[in-house]
Backbone bond lengths (Angstrom), bond angles and torsions (degrees), N, CA, C in turn:
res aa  C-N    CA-C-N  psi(-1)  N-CA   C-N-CA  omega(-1)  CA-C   N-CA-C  phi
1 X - - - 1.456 - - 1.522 110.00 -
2 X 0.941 114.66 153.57 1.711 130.32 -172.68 1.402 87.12 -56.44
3 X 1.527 126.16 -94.02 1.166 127.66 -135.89 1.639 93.28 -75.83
4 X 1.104 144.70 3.97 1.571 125.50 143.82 1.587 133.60 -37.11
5 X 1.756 94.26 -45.64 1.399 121.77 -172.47 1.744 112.22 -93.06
6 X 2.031 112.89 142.11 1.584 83.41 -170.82 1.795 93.39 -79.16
7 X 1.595 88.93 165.71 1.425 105.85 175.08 1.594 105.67 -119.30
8 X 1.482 106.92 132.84 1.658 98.74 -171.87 1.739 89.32 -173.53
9 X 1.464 98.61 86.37 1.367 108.34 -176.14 1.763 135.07 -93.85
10 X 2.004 78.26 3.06 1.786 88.54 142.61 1.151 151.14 -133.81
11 X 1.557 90.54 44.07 1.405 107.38 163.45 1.723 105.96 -125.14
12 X 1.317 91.99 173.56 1.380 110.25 -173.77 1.381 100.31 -63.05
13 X 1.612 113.92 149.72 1.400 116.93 164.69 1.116 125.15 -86.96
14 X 1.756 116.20 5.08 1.442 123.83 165.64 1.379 119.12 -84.35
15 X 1.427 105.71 0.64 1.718 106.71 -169.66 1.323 116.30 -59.69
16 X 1.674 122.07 139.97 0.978 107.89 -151.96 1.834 112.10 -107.05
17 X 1.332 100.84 15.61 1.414 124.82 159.79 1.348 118.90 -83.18
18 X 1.410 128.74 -38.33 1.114 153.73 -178.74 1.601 87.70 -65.38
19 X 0.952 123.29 -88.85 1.783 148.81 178.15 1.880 89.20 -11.19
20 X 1.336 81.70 -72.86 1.882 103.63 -172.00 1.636 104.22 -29.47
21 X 1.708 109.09 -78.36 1.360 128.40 169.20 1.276 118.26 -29.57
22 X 1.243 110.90 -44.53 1.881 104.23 -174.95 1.742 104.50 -75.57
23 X 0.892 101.76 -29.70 2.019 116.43 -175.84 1.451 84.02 -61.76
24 X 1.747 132.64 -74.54 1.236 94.36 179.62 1.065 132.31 -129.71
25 X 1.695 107.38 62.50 1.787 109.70 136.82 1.315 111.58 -86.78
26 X 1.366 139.46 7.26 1.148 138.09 -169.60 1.602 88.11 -87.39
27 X 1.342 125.70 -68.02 1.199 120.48 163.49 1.359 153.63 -36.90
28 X 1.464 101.84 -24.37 1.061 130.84 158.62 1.704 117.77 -65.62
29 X 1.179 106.66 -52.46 1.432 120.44 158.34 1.804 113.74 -39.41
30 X 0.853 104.86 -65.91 1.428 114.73 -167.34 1.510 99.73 -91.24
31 X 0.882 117.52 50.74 1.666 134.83 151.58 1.100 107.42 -172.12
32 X 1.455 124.17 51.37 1.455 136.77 170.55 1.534 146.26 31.46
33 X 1.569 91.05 15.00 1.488 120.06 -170.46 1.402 98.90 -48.88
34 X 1.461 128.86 134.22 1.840 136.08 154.84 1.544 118.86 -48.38
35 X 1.685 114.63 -1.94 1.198 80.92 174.96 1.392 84.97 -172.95
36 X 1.760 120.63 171.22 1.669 147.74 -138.71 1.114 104.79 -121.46
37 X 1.272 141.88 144.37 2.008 115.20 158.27 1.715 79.15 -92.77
38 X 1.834 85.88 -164.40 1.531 107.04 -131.90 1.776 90.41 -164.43
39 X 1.554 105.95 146.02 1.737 88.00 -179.27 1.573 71.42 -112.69
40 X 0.956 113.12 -144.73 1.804 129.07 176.67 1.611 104.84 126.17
41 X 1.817 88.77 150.82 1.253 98.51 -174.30 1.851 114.33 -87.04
42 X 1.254 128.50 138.68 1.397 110.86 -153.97 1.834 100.98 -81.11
43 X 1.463 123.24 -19.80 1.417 107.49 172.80 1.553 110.26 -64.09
44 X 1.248 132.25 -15.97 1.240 150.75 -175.24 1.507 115.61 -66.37
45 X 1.374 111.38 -41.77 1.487 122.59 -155.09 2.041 87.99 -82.05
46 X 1.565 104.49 151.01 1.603 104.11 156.16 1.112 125.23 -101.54
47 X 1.154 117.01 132.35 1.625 136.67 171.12 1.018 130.49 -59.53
48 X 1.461 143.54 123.83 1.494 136.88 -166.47 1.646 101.91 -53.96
49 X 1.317 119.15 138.55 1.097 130.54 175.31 1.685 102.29 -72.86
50 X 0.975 127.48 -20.73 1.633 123.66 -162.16 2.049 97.33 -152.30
51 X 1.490 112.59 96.66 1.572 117.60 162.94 1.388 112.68 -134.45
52 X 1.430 78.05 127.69 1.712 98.42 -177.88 1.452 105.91 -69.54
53 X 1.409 123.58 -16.96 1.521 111.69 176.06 1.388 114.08 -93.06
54 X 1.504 108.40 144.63 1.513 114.26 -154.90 1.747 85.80 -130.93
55 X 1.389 104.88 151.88 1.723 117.00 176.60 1.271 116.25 -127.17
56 X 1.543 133.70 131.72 1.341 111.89 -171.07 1.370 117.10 -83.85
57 X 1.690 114.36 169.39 1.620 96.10 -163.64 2.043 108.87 -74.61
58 X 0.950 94.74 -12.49 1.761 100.55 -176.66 1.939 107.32 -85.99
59 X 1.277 117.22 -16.46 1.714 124.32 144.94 1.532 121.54 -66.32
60 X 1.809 99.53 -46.10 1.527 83.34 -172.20 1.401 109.14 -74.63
61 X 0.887 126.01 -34.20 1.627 132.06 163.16 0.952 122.95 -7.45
62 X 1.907 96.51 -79.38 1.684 114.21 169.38 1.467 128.03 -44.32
63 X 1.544 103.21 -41.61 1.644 115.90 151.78 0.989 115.71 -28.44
64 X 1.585 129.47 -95.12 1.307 157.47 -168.19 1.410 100.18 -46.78
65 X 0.958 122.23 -42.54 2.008 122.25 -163.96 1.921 91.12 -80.19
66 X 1.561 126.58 -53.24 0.950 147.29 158.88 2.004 114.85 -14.41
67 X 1.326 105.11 -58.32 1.602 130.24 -175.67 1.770 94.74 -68.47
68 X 1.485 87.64 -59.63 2.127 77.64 -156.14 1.688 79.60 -74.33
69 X 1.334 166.72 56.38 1.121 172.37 29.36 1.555 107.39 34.35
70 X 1.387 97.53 -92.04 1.634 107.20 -178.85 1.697 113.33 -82.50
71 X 1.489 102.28 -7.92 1.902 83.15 168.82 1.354 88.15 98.65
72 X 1.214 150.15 -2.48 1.616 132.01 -150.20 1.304 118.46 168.17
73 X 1.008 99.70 -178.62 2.063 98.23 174.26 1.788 91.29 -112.85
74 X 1.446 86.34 147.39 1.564 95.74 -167.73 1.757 100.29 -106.01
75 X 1.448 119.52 7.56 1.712 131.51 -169.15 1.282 98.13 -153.69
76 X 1.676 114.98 137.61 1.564 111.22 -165.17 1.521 89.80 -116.29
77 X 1.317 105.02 145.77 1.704 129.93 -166.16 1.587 81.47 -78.73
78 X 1.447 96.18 143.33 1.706 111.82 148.17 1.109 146.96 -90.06
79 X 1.542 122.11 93.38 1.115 127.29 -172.39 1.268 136.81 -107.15
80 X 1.800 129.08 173.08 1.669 125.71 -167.56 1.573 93.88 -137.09
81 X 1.328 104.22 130.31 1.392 95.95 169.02 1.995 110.66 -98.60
82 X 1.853 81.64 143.37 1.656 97.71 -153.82 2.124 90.72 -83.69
83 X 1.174 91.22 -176.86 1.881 117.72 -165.32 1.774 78.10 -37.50
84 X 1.728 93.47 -58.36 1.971 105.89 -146.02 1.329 99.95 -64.70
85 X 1.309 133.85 7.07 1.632 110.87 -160.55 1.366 112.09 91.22
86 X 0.804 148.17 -51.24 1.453 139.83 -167.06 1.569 114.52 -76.01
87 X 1.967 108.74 150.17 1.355 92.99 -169.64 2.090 101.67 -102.10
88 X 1.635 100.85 150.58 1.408 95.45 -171.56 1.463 85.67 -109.12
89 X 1.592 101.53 152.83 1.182 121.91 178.12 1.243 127.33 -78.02
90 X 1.219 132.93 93.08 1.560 117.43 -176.78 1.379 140.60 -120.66
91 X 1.540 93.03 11.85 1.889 109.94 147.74 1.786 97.33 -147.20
92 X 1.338 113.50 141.85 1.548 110.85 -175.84 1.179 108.17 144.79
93 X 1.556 117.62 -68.00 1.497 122.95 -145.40 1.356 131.00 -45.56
94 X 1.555 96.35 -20.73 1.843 72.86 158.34 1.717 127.29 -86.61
95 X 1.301 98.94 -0.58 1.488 98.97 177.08 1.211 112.78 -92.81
96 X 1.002 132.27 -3.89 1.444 147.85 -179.62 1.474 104.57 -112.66
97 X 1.289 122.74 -6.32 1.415 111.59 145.85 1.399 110.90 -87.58
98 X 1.209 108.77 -50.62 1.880 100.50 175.24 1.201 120.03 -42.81
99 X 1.193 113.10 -36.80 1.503 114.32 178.89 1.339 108.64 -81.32
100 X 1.271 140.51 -14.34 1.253 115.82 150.49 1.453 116.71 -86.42
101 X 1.274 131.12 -2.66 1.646 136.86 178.51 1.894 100.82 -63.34
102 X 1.934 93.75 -50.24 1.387 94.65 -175.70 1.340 120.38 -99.49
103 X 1.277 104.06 38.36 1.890 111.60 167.83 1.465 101.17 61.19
104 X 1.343 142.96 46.59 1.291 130.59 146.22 1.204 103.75 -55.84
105 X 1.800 122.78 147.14 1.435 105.74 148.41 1.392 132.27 -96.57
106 X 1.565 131.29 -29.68 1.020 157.58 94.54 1.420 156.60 3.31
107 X 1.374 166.44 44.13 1.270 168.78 -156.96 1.597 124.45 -96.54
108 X 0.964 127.36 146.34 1.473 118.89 172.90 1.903 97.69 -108.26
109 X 1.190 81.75 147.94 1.891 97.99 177.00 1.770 113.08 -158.32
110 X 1.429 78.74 148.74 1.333 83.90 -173.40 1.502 109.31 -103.36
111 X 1.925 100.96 142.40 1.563 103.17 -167.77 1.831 100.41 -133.27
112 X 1.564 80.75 135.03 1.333 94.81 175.97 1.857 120.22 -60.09
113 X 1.436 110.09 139.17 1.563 106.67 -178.84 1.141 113.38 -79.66
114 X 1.411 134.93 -37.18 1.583 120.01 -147.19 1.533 92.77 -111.98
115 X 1.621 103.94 152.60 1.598 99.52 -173.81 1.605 102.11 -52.18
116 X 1.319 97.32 176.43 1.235 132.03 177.52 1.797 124.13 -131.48
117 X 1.177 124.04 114.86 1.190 138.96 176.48 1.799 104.45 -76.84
118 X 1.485 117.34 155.59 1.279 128.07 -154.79 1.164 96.55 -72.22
119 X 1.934 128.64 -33.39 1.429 136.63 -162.76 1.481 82.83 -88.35
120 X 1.113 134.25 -56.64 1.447 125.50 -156.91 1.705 111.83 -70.05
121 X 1.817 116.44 -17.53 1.716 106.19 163.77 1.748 102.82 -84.54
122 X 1.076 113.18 -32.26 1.626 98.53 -179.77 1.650 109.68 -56.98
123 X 1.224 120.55 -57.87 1.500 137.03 -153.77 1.950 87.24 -63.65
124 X 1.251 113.59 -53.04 1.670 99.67 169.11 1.802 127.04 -54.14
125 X 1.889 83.75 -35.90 1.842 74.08 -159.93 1.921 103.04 -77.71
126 X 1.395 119.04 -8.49 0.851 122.93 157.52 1.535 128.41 -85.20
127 X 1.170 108.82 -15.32 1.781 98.92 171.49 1.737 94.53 -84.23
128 X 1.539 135.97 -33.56 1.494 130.50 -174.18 1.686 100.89 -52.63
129 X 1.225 100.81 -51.66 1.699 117.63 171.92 1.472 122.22 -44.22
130 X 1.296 114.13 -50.21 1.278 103.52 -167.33 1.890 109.94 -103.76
131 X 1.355 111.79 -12.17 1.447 112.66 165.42 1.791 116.05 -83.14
132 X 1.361 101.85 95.38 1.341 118.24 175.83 1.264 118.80 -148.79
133 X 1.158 140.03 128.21 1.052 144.99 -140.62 1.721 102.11 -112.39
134 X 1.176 129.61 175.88 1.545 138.29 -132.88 1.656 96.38 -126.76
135 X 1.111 154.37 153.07 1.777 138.45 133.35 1.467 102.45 -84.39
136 X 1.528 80.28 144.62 2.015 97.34 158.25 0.883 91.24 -94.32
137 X 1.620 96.17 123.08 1.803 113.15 175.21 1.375 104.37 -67.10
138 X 1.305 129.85 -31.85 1.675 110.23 -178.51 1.653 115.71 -67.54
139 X 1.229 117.27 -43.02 1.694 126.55 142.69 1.771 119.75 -30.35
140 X 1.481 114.54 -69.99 1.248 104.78 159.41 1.382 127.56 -39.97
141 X 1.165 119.16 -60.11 1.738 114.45 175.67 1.211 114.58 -46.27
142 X 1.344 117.95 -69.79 1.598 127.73 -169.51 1.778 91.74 -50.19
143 X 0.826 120.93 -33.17 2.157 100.29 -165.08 1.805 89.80 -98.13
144 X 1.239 121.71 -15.04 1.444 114.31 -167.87 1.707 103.04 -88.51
145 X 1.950 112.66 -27.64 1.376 108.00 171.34 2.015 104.79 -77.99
146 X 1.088 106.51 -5.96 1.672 94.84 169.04 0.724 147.28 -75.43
147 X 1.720 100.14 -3.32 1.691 115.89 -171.28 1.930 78.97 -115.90
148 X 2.253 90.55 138.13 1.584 88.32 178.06 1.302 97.69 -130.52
149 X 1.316 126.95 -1.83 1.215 128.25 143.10 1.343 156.41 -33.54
150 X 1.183 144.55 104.77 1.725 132.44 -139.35 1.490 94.81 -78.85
151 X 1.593 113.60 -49.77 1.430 124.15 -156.04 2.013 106.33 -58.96
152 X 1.828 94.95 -40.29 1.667 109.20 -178.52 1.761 106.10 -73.81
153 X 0.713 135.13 -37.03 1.378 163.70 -124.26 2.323 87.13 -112.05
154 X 1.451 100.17 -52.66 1.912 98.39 175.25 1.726 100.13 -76.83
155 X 1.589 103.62 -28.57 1.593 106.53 -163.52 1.869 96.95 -70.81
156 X 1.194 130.80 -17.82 1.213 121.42 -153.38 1.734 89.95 -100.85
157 X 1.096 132.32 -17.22 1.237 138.16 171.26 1.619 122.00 61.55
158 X 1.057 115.12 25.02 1.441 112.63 169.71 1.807 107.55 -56.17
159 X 1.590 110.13 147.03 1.453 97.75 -165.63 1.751 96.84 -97.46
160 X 1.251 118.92 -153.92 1.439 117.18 -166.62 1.360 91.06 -92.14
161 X 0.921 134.07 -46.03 1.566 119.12 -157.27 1.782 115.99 -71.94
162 X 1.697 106.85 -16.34 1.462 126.45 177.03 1.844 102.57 -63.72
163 X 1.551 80.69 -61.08 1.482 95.52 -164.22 2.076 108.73 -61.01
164 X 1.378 104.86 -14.27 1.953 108.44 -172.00 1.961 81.72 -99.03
165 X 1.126 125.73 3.49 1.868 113.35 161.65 1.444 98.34 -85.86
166 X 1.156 111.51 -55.49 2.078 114.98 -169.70 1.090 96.83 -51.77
167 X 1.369 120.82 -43.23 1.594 102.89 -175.57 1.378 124.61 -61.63
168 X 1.554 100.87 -38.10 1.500 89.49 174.63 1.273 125.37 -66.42
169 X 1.365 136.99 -26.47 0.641 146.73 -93.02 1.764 84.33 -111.86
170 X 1.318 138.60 144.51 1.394 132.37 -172.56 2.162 111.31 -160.69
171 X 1.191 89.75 113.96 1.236 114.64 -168.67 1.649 116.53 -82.45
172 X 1.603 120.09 111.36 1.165 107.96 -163.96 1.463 88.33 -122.39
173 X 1.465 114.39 132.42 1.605 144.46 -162.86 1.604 110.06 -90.36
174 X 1.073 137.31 123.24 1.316 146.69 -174.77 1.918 105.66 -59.19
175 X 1.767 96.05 -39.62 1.212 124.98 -149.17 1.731 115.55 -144.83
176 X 1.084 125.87 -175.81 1.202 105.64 172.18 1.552 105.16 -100.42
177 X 1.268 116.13 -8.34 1.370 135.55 168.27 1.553 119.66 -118.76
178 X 1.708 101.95 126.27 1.324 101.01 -158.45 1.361 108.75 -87.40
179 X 1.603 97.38 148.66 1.909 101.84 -166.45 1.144 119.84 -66.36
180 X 1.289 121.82 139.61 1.898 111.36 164.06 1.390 109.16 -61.06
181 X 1.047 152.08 101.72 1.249 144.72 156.03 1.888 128.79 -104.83
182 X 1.251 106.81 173.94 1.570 112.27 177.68 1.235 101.72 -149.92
183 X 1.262 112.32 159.13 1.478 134.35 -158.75 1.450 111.38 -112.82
184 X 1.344 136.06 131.59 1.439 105.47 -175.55 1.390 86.82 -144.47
185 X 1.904 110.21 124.12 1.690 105.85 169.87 1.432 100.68 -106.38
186 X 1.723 97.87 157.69 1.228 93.99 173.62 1.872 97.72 -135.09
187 X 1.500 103.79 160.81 1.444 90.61 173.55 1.682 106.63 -143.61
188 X 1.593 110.64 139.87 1.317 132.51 -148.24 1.577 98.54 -102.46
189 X 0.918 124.39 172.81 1.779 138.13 -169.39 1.862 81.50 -117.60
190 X 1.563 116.23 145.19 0.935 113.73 153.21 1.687 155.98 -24.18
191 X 1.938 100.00 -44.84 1.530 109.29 160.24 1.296 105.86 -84.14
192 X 1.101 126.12 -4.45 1.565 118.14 -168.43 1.974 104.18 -81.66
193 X 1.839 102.02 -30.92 1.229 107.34 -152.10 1.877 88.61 -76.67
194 X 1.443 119.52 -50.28 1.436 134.72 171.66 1.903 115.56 -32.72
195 X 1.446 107.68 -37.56 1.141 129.16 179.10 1.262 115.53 -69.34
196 X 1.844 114.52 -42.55 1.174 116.06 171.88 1.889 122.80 -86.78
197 X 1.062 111.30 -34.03 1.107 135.76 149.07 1.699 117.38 -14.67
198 X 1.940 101.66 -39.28 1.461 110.96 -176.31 1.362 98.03 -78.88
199 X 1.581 95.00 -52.33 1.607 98.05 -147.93 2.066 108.72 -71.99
200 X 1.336 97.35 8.48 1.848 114.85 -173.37 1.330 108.21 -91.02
201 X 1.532 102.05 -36.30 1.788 117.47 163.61 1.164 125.20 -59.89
202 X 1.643 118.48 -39.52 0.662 110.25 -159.96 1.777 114.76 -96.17
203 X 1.447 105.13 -12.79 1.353 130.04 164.48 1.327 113.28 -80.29
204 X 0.968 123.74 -5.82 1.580 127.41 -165.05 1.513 111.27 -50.25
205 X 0.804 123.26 -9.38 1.637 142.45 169.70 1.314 116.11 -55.87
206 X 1.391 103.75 -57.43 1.651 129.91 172.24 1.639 108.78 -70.68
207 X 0.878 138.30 15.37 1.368 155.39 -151.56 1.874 134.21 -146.27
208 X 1.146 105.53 82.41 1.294 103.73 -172.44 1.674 134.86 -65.66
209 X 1.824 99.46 -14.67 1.439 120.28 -178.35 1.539 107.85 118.19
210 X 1.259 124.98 -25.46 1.177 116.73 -160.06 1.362 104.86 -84.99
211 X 1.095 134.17 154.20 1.452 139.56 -159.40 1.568 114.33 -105.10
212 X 1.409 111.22 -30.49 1.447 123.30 153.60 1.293 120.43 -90.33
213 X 1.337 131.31 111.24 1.718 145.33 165.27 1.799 108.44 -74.79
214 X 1.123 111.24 116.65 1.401 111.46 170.99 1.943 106.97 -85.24
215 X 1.080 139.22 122.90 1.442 132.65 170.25 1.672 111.60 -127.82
216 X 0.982 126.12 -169.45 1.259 137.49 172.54 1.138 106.79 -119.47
217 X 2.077 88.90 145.75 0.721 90.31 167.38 1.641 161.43 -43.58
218 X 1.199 116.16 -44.39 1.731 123.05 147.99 1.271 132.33 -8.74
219 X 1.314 90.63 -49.93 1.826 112.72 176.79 1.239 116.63 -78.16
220 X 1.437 98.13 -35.85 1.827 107.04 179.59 1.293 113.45 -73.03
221 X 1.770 128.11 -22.29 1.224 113.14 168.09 1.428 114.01 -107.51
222 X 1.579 95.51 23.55 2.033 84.20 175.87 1.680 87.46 -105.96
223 X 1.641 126.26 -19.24 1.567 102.07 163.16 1.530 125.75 -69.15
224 X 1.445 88.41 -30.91 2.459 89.26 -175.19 2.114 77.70 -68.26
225 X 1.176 137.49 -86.62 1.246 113.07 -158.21 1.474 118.92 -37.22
226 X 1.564 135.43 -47.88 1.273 123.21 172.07 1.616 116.35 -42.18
227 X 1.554 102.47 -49.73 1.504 108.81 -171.80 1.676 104.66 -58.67
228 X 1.221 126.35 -29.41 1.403 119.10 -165.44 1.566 102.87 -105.79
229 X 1.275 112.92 11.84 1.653 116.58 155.79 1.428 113.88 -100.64
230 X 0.989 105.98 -5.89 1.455 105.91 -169.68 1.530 107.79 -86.06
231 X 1.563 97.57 -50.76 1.534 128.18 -164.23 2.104 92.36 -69.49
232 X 1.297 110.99 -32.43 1.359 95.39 171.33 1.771 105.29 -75.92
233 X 1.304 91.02 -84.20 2.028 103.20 179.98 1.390 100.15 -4.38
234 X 1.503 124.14 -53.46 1.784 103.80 -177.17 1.162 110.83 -128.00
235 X 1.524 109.73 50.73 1.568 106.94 -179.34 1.146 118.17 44.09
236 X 1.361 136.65 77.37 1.215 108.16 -176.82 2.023 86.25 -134.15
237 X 1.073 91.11 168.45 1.860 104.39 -167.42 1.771 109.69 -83.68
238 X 1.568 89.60 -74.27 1.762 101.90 -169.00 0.946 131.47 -87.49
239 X 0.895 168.81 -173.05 1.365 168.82 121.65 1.398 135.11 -15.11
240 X 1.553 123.65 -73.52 1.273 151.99 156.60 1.641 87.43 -32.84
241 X 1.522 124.77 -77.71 1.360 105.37 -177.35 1.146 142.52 -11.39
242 X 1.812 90.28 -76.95 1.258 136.12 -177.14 1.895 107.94 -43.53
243 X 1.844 110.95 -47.34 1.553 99.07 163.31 1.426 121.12 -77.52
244 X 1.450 125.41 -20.30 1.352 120.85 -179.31 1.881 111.28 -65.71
245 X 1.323 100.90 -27.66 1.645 105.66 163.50 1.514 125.12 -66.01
246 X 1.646 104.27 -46.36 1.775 110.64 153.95 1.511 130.19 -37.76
247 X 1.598 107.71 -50.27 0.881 118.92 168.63 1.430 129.04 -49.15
248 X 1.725 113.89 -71.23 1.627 135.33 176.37 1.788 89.25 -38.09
249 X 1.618 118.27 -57.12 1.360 96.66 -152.51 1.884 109.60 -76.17
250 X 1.278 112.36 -24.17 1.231 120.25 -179.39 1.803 105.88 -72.41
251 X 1.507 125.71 -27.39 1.300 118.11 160.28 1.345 125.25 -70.14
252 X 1.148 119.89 -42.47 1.709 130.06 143.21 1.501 114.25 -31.45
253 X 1.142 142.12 -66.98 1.371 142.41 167.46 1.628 111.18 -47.85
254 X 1.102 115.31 -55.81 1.797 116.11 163.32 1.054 130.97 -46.00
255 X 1.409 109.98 -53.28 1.673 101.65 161.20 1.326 112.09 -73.80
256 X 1.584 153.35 -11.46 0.906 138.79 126.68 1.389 144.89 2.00
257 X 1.449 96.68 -50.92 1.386 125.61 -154.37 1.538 96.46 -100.44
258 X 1.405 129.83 -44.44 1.285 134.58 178.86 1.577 116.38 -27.83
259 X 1.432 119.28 130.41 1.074 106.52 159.75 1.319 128.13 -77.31
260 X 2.055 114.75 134.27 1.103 119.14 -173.87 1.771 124.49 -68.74
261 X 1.262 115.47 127.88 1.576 95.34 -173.60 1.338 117.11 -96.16
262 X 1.760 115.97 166.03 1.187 123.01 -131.08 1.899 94.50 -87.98
């Protein structure tokens, strides 16, 4: 079938990229992969008539300045080739406009083999769209103060309004060395919360008010080991349980402990 094979009918058929590419979509083939690369020129390619994803003009920029940078696109657009021959774009297009902003002539992309129905390019170009993942801005900072370079530093493209959060952004230290710590939520059933509620009263001693306890680590893994003796000793599954059993037996030991009156 046509769109198995690349099609690129202005270039030579001796090209030796072309050559390269077919060696392995052939392979690609024969390990059943969905889809071929593709050379094509990016003013060439069509653009979704209708994308809900929008870029601002001070990103696409960074894009575009980014491309004539490395010479190329460094991520290959996903594409389908339509009835006419031509390939439509249906994750990419703004990089495949940059790349024609910054005079690529050339691109490789990858194109899907088996037709495609009108619901089945939307339902992709919107799942490419909406699977994107978030930064932890405290992560962002720390790798964004690593670059001290001006030139790496435009190349990494955070836009202005990212970069006026980092600024605010202000880190207050437990220590002068920051703690290893872990976080552990747990969540209670209504009688469960009433239940604990007693046994918090009745400790209230041990208890300063504050609702967050800072401890060490040490402590933090001699409770996950208590908790995971517990959770065996009475079979027990979850978690939340598993302390409401800590609890019962440590209120049991308290009244224990009470002095008996005369």
């Amino acid at each position: 079938m046509q769109q198995n094979k690349i099609v690129n009918n202005e270039r030579a058929p001796g090209s030796q990229l072309v050559k390269a590419l077919e060696q392995v979509n052939e392979v690609l083939r024969s390990q059943g992969r969905p889809y071929v690369l593709d050379v094509a020129e990016p003013k060439e390619l069509k653009l979704l008539d209708k994308n809900a994803r929008y870029m601002a003009q001070e990103t696409f920029a960074n894009l575009t300045n980014n491309i004539k940078v490395d010479g190329d696109l460094t991520s290959f657009p996903l594409c389908h080739r339509e009835p006419d021959g031509k390939l439509l774009v249906i994750s990419g297009n703004h990089r495949v406009q940059a790349a024609v902003h910054a005079g690529v002539k050339e691109i490789i992309v990858l194109v899907l083999i088996r037709e495609l129905t009108r619901e089945e390019k939307v339902a992709r170009q919107l799942s490419h769209n909406a699977i994107a993942g978030k930064d932890d801005p405290v992560i962002l900072k720390d790798l964004w103060d690593e670059i001290k370079e001006l030139d790496l530093k435009m190349y990494a493209g955070l836009d202005s309004e990212t970069l006026k959060e980092l600024d605010k952004m202000q880190f207050v230290s437990i220590s002068e060395a920051v703690p290893d710590f872990r976080q552990m939520v747990l969540l209670f059933l209504p009688e469960e919360i009433e239940e604990l509620k007693k046994v918090l009263e009745d400790a209230d001693a041990l208890f300063t008010g504050d609702e967050n306890v800072v401890v060490s680590r040490q402590h933090y893994e001699r409770v996950f080991k208590l908790v995971v003796e517990i959770k065996d000793k009475y079979g027990i599954v979850n978690n939340p349980t598993a302390f409401m059993k800590i609890f019962e037996l440590a209120r049991t030991q308290m009244e224990a402990m009470e002095p008996t009156q005369a």
